[in-house]
PDB file of N, CA, C and O in Angstrom:
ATOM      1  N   UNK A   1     193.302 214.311  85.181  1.00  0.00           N
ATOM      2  CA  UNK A   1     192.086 213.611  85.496  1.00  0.00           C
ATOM      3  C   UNK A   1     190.956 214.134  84.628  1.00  0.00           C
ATOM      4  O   UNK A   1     189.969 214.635  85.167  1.00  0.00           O
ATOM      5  N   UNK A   2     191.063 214.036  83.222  1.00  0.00           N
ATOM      6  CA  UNK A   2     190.306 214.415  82.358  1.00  0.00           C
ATOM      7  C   UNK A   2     190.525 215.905  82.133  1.00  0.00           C
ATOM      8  O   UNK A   2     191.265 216.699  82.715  1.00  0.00           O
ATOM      9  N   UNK A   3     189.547 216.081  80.976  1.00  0.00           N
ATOM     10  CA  UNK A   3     189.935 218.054  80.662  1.00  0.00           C
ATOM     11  C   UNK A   3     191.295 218.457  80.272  1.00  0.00           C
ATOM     12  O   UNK A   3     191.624 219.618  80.030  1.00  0.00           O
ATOM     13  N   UNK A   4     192.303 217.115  80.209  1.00  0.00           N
ATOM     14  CA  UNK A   4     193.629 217.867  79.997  1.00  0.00           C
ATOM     15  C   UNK A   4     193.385 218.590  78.346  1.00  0.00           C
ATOM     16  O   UNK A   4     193.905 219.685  78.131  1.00  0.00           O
ATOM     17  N   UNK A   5     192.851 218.138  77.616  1.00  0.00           N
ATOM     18  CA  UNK A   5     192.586 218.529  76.003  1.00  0.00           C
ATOM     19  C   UNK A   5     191.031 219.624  76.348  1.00  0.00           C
ATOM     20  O   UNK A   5     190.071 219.227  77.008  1.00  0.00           O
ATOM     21  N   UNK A   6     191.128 220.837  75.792  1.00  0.00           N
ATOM     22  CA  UNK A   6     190.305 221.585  76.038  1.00  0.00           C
ATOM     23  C   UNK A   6     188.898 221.016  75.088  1.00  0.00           C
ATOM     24  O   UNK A   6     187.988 221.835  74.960  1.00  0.00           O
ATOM     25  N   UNK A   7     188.783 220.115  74.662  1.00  0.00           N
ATOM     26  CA  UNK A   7     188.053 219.544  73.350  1.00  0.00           C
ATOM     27  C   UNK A   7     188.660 218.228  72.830  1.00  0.00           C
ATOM     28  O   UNK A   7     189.635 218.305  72.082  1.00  0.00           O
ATOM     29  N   UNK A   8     188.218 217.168  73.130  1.00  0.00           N
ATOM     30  CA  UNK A   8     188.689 216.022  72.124  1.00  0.00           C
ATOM     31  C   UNK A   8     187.429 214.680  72.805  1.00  0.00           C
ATOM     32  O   UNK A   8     187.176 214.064  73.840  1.00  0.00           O
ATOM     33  N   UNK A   9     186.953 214.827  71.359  1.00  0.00           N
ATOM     34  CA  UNK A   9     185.821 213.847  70.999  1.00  0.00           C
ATOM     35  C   UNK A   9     185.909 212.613  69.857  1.00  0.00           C
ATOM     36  O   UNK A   9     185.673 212.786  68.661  1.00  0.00           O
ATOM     37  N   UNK A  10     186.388 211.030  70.611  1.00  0.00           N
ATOM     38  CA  UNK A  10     186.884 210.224  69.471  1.00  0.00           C
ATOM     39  C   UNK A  10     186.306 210.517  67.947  1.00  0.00           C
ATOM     40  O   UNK A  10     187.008 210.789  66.973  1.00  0.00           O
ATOM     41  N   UNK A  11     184.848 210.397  67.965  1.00  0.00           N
ATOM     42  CA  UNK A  11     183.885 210.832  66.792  1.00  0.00           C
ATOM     43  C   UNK A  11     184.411 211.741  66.398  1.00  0.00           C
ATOM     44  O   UNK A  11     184.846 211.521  65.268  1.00  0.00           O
ATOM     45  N   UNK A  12     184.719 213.184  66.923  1.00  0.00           N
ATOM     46  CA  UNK A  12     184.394 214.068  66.152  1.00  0.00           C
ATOM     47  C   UNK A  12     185.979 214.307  65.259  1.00  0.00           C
ATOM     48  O   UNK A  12     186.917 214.767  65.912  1.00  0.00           O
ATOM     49  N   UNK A  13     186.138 214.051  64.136  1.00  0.00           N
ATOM     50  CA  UNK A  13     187.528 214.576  63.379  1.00  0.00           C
ATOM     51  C   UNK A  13     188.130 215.898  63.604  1.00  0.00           C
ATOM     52  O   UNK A  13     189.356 215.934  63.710  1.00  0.00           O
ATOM     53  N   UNK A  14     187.385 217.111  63.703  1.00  0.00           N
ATOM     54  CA  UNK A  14     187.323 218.244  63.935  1.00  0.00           C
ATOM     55  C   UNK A  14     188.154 218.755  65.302  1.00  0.00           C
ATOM     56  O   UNK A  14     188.681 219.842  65.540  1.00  0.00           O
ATOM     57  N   UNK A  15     188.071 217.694  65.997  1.00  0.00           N
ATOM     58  CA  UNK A  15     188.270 218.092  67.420  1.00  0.00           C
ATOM     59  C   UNK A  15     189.725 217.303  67.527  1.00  0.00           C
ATOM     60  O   UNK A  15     190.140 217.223  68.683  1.00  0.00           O
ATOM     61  N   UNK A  16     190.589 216.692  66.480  1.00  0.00           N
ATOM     62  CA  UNK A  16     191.143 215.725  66.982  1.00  0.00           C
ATOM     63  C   UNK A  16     192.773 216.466  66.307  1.00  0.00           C
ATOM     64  O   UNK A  16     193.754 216.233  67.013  1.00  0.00           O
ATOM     65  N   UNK A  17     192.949 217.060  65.388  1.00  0.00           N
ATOM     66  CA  UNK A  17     194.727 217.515  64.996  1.00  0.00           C
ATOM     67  C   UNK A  17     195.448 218.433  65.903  1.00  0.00           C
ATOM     68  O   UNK A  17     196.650 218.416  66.165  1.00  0.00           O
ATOM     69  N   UNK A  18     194.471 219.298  66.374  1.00  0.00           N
ATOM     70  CA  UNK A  18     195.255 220.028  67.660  1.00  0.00           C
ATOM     71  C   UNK A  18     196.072 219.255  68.793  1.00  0.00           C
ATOM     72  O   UNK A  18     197.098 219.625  69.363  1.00  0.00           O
ATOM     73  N   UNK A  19     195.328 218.062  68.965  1.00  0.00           N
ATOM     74  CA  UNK A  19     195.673 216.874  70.116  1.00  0.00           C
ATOM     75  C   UNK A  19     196.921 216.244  69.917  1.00  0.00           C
ATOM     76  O   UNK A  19     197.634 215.983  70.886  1.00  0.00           O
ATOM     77  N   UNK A  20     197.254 215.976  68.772  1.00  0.00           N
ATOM     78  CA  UNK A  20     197.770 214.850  68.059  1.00  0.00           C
ATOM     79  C   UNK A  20     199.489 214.757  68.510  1.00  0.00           C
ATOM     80  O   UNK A  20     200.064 213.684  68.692  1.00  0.00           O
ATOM     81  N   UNK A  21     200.153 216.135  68.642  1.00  0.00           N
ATOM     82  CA  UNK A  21     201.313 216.079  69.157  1.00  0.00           C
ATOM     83  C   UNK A  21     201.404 215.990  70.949  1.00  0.00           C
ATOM     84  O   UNK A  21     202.393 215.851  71.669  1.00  0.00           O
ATOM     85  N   UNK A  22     200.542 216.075  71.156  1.00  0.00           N
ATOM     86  CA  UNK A  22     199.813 215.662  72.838  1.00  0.00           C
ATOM     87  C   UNK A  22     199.879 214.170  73.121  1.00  0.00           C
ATOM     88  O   UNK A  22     200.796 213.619  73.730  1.00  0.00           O
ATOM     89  N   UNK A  23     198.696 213.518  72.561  1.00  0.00           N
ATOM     90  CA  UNK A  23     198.653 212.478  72.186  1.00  0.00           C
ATOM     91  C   UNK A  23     200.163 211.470  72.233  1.00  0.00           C
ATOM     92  O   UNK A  23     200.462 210.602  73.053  1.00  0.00           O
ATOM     93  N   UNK A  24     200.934 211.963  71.034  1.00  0.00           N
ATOM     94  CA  UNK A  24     202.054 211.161  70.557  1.00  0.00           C
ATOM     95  C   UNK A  24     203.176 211.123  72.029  1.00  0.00           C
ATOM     96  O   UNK A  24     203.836 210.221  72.544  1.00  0.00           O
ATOM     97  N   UNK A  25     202.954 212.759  72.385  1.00  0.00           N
ATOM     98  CA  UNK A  25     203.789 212.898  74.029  1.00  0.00           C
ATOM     99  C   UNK A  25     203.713 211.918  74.879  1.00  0.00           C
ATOM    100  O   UNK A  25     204.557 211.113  75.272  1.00  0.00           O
ATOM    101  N   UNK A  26     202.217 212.124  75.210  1.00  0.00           N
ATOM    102  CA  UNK A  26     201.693 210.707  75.948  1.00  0.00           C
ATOM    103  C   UNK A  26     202.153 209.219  75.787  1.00  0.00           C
ATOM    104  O   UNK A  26     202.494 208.487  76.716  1.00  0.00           O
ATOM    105  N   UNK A  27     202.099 208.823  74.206  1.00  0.00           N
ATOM    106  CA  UNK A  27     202.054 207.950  74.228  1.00  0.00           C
ATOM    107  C   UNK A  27     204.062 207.393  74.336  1.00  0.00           C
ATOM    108  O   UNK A  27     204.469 206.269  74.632  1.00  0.00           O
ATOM    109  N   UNK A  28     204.594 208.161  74.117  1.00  0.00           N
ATOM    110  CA  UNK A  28     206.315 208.203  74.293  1.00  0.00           C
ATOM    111  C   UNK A  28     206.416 208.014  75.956  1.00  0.00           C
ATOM    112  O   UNK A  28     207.084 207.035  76.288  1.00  0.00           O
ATOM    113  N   UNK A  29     205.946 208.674  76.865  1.00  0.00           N
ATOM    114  CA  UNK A  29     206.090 208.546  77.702  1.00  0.00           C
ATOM    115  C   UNK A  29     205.678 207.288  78.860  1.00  0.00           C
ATOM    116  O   UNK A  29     206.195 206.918  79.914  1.00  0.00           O
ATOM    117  N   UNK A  30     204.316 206.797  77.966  1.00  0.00           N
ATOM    118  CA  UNK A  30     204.307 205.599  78.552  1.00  0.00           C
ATOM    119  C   UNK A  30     205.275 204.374  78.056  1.00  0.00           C
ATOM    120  O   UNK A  30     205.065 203.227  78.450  1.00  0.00           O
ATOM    121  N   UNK A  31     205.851 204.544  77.578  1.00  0.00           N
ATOM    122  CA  UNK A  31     207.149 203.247  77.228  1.00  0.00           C
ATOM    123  C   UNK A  31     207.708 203.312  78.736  1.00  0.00           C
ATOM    124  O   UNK A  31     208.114 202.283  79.276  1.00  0.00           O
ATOM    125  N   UNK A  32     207.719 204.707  79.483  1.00  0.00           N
ATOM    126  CA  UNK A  32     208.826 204.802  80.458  1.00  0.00           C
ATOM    127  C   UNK A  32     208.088 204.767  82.222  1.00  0.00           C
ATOM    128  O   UNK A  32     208.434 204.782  83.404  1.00  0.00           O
ATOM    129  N   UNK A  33     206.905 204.714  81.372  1.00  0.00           N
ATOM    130  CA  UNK A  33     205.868 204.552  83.038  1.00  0.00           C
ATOM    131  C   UNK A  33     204.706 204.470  82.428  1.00  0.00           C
ATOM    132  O   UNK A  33     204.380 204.556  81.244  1.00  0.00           O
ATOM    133  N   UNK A  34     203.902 204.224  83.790  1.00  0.00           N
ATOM    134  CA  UNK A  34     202.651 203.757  83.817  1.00  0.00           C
ATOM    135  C   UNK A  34     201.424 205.139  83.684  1.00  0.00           C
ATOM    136  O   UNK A  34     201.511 206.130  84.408  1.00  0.00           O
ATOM    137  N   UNK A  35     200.354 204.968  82.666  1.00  0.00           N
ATOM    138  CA  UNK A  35     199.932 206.298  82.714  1.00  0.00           C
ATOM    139  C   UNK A  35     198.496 206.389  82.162  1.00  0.00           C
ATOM    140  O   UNK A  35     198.040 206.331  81.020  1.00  0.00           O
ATOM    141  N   UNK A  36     197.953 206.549  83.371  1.00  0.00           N
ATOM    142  CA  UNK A  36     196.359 206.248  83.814  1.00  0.00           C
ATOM    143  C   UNK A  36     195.600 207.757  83.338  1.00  0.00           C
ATOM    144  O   UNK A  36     195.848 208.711  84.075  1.00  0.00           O
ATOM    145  N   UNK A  37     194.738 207.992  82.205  1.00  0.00           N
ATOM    146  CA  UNK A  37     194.121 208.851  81.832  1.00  0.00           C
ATOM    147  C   UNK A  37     192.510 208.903  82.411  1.00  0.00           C
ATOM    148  O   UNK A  37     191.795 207.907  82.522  1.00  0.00           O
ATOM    149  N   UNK A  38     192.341 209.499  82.557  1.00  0.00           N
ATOM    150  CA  UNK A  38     190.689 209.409  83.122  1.00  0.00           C
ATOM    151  C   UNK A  38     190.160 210.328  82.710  1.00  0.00           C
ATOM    152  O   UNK A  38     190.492 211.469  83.031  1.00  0.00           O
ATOM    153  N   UNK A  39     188.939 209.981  81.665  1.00  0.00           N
ATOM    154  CA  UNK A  39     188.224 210.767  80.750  1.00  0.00           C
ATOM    155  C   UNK A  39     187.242 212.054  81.756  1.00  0.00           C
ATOM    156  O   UNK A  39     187.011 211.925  82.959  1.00  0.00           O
ATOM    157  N   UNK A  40     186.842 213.099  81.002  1.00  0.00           N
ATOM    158  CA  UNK A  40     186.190 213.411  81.233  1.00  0.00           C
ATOM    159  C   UNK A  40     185.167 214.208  80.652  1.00  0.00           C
ATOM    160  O   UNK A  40     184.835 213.685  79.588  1.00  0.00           O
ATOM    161  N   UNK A  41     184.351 215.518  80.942  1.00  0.00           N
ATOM    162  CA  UNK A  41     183.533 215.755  80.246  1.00  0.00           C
ATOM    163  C   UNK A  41     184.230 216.832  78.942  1.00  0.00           C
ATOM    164  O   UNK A  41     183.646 217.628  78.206  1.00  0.00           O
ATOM    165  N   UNK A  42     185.352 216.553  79.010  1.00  0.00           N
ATOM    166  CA  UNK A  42     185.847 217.936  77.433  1.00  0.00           C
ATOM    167  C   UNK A  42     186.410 216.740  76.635  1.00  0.00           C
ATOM    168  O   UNK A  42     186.555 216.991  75.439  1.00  0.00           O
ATOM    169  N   UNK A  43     186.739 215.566  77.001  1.00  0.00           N
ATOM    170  CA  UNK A  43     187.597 214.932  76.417  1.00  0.00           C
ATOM    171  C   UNK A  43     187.253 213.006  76.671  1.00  0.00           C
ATOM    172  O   UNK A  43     187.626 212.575  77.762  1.00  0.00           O
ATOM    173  N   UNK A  44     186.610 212.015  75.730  1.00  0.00           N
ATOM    174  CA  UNK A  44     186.115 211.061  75.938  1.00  0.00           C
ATOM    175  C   UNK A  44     186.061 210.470  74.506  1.00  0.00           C
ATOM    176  O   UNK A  44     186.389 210.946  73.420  1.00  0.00           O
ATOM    177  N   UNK A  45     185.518 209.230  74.877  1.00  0.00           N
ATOM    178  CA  UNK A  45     185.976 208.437  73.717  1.00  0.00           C
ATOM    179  C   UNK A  45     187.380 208.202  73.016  1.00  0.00           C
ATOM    180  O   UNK A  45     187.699 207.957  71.853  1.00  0.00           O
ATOM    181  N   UNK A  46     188.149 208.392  74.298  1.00  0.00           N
ATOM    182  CA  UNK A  46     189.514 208.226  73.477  1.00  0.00           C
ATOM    183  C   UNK A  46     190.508 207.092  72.928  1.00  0.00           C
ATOM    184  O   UNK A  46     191.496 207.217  72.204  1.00  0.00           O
ATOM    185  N   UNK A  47     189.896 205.867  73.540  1.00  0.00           N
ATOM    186  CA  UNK A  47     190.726 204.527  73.700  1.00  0.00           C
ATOM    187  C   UNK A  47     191.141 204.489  72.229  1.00  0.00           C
ATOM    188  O   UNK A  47     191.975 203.593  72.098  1.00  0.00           O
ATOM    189  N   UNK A  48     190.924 205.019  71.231  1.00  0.00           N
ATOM    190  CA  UNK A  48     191.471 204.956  69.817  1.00  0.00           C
ATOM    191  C   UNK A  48     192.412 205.475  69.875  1.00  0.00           C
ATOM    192  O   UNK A  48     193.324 204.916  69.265  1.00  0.00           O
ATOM    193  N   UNK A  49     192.589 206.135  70.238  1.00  0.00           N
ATOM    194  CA  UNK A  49     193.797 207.153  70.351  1.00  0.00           C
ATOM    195  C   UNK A  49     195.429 206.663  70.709  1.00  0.00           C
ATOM    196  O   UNK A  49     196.484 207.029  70.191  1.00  0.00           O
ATOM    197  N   UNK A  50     195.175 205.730  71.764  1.00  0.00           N
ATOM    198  CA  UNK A  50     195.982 205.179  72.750  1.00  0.00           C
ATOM    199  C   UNK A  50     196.462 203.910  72.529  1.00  0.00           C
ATOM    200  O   UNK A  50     195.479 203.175  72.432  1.00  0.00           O
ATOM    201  N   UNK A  51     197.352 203.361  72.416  1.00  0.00           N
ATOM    202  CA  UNK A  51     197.676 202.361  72.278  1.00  0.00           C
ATOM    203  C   UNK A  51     198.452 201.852  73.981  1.00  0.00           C
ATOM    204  O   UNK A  51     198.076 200.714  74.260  1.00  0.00           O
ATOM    205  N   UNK A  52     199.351 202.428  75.027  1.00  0.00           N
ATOM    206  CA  UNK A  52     199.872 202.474  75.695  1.00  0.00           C
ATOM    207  C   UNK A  52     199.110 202.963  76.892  1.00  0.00           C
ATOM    208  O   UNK A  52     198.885 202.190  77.823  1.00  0.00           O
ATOM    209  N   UNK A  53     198.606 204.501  76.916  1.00  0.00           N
ATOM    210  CA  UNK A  53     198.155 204.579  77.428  1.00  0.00           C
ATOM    211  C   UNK A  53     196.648 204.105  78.234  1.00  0.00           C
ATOM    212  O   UNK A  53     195.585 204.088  77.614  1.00  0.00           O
ATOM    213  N   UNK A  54     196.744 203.760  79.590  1.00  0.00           N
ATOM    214  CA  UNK A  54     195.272 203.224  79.993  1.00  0.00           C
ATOM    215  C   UNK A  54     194.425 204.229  80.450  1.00  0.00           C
ATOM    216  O   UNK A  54     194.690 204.963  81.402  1.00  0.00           O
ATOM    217  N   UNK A  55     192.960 204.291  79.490  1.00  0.00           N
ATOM    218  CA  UNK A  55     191.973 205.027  79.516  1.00  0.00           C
ATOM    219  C   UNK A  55     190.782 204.576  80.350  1.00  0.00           C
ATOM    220  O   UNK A  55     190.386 203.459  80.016  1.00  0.00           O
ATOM    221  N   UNK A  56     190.250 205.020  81.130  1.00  0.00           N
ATOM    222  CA  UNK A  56     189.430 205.195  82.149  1.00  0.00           C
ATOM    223  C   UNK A  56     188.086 206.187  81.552  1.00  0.00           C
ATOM    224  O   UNK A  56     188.094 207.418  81.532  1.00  0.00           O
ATOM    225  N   UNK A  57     186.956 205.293  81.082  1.00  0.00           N
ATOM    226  CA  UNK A  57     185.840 206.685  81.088  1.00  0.00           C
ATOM    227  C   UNK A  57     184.949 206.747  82.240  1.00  0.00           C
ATOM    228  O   UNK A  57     185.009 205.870  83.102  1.00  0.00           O
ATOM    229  N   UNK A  58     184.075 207.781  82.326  1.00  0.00           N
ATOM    230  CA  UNK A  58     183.841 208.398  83.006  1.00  0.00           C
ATOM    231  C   UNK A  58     182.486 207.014  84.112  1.00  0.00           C
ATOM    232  O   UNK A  58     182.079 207.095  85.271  1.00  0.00           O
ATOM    233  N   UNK A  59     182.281 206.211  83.289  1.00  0.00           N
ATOM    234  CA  UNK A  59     182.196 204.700  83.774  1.00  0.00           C
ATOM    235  C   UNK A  59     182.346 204.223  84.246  1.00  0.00           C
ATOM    236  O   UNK A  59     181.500 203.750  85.005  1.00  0.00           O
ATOM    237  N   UNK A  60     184.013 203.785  84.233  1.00  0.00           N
ATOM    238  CA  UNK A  60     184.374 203.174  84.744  1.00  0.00           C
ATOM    239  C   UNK A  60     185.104 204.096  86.140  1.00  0.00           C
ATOM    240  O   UNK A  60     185.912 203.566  86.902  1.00  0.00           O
ATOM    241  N   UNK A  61     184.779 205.110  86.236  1.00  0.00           N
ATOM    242  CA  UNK A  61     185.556 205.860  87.493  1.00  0.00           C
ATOM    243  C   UNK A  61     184.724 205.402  88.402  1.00  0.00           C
ATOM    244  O   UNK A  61     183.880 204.566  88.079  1.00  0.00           O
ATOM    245  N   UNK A  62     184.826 205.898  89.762  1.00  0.00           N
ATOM    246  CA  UNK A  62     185.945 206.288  90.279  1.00  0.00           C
ATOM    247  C   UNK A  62     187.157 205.165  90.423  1.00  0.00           C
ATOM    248  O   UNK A  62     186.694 204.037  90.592  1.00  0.00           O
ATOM    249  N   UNK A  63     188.261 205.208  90.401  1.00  0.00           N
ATOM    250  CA  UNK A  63     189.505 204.273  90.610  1.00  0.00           C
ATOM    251  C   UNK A  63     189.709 204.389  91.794  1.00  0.00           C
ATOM    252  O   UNK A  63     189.617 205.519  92.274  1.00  0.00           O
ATOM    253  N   UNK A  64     190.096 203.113  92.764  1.00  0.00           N
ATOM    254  CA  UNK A  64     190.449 202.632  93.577  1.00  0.00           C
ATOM    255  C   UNK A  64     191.718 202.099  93.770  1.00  0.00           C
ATOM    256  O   UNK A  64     191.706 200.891  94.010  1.00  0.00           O
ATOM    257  N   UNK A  65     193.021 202.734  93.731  1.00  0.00           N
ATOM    258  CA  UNK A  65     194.005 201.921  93.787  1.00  0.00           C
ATOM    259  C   UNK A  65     194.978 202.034  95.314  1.00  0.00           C
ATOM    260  O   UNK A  65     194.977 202.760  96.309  1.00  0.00           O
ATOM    261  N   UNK A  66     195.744 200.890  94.825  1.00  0.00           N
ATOM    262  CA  UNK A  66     196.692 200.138  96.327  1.00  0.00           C
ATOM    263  C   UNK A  66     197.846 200.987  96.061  1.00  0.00           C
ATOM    264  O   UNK A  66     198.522 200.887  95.037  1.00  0.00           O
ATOM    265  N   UNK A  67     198.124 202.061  97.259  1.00  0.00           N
ATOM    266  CA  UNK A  67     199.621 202.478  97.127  1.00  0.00           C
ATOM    267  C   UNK A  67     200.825 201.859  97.506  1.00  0.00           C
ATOM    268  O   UNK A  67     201.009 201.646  98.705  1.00  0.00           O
ATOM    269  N   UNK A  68     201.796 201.488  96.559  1.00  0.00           N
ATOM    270  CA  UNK A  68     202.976 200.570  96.776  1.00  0.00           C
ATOM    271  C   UNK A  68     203.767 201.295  97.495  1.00  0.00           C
ATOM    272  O   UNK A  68     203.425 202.474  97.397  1.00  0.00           O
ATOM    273  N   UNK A  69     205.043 201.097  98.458  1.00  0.00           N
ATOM    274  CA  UNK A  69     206.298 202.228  98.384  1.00  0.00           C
ATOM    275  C   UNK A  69     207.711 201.269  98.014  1.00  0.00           C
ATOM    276  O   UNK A  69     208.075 200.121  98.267  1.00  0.00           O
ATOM    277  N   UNK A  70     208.084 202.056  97.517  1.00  0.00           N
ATOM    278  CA  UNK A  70     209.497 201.282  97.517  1.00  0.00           C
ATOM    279  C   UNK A  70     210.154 201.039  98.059  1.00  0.00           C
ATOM    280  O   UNK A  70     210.801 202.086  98.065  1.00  0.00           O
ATOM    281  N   UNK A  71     211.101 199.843  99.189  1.00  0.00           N
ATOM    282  CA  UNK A  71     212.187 199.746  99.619  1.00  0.00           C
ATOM    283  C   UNK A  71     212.831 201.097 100.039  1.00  0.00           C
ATOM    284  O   UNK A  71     213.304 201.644  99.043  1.00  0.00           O
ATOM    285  N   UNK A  72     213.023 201.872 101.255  1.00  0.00           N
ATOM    286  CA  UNK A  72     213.595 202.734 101.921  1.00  0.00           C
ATOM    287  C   UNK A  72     212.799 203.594 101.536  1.00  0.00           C
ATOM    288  O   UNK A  72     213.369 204.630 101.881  1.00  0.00           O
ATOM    289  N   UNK A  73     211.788 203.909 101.014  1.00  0.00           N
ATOM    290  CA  UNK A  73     210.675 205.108 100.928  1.00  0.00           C
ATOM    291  C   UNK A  73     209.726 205.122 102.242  1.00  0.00           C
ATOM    292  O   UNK A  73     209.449 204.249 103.065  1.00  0.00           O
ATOM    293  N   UNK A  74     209.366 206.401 102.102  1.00  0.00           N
ATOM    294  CA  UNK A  74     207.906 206.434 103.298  1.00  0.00           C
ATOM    295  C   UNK A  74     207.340 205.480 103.184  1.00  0.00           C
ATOM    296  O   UNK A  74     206.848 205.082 102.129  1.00  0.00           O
ATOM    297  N   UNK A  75     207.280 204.708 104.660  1.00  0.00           N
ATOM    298  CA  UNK A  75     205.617 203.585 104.779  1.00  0.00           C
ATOM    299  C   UNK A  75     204.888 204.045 105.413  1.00  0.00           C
ATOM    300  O   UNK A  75     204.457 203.265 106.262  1.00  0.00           O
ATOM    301  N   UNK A  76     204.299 205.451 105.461  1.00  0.00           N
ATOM    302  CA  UNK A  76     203.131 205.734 105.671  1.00  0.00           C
ATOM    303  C   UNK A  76     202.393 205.484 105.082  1.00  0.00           C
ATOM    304  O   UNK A  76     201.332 205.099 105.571  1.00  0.00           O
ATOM    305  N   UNK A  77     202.580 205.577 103.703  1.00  0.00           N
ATOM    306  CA  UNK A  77     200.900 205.353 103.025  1.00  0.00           C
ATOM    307  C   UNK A  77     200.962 203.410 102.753  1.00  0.00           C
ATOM    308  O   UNK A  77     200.045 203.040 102.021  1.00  0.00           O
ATOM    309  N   UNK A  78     201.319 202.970 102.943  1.00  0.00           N
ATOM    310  CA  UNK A  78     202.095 201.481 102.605  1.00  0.00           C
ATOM    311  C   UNK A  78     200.443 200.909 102.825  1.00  0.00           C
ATOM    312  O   UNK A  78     199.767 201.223 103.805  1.00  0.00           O
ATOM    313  N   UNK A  79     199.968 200.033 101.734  1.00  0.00           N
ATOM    314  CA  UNK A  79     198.897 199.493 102.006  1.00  0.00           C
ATOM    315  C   UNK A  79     197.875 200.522 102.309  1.00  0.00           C
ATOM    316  O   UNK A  79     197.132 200.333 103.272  1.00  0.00           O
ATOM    317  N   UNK A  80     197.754 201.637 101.557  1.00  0.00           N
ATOM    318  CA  UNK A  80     196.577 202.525 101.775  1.00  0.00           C
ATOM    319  C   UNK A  80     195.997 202.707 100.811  1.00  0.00           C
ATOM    320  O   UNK A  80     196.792 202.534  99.887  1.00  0.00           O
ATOM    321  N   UNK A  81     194.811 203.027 100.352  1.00  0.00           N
ATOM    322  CA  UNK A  81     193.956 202.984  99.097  1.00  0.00           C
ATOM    323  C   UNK A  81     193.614 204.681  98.573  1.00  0.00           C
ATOM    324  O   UNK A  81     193.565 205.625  99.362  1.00  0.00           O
ATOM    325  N   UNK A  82     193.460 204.757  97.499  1.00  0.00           N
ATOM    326  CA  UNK A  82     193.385 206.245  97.189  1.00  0.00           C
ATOM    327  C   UNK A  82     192.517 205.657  96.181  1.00  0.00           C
ATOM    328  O   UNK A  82     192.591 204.536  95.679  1.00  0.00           O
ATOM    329  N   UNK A  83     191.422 206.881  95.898  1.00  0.00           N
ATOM    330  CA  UNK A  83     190.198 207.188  94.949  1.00  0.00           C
ATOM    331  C   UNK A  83     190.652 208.026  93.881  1.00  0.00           C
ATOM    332  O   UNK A  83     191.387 208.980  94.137  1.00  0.00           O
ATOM    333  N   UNK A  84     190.201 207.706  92.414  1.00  0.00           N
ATOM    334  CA  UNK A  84     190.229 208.950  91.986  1.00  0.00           C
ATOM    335  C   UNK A  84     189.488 208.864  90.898  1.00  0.00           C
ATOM    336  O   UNK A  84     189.339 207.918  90.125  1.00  0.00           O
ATOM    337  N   UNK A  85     188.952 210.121  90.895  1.00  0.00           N
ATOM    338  CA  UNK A  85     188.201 210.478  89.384  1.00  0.00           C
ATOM    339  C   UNK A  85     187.813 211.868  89.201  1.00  0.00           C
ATOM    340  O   UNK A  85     187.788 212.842  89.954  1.00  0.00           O
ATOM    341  N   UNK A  86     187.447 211.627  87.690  1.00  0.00           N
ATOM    342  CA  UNK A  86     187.173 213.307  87.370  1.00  0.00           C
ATOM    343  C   UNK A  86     186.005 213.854  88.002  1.00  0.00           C
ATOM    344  O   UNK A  86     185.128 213.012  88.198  1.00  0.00           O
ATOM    345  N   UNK A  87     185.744 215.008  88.372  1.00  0.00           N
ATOM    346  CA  UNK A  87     184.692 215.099  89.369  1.00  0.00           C
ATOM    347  C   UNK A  87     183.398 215.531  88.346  1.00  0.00           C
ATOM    348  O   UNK A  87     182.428 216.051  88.897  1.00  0.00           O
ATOM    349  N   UNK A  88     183.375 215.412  87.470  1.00  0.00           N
ATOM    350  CA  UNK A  88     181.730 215.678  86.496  1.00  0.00           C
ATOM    351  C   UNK A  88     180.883 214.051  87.328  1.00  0.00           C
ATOM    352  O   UNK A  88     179.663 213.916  87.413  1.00  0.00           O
ATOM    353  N   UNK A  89     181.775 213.158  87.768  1.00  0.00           N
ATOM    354  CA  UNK A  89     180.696 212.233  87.648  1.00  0.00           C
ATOM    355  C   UNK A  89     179.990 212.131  89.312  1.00  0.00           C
ATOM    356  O   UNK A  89     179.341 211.147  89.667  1.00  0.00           O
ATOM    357  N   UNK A  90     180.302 213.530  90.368  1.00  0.00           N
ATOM    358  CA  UNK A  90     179.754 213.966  91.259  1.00  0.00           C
ATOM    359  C   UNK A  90     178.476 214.628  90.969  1.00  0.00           C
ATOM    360  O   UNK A  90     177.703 214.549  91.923  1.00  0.00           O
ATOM    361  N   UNK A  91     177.979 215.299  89.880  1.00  0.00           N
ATOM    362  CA  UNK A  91     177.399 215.926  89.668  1.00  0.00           C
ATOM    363  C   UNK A  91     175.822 215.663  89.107  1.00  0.00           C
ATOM    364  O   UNK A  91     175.724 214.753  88.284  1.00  0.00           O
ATOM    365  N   UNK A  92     175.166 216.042  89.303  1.00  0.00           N
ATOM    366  CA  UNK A  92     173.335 215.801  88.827  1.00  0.00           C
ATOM    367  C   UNK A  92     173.410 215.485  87.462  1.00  0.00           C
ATOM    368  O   UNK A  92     174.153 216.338  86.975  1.00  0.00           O
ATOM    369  N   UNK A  93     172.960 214.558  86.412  1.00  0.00           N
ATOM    370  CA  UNK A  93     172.913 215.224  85.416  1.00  0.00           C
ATOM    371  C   UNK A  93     172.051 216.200  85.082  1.00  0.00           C
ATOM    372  O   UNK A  93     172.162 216.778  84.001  1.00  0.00           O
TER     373      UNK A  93
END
């Protein structure tokens, strides 16, 4: 939920080759699932980056989503809503 990159700023070039085998991880892994990034304050401006992955800035948070379950899984949470975001956007500026 953001901060996973200790530093990564689309602009800045400087900030961006350390990432890059990160990045490519990410983006391999979304072929195989769904994979919701949510920017935050170490790490933003990334939608360049991503082709697969869906980026969330700090904007567009907090997320609101519908929990599904699968066929013979827990229906406790079945039709329950969960929040989420990086928590800088709790904060004063």
């Amino acid at each position: 939920m953001g901060d996973i990159f200790d530093l990564l700023i689309g602009e800045i070039s400087a900030t961006h080759e350390f990432a890059k085998p990160y990045i490519k991880l990410l983006e391999e892994l979304a072929l195989k699932m769904e994979i919701i990034y949510l920017e935050g304050n170490h790490d933003f401006n990334l939608a360049r980056f991503f082709q697969r992955v869906k980026i969330f800035n700090l904007q567009e948070q907090p997320l609101k989503l519908n929990l599904h379950t699968s066929k013979g899984k827990n229906t406790d949470f079945k039709n329950s809503f969960i929040t989420l975001a990086h928590g800088d956007i709790f904060l004063s500026p």
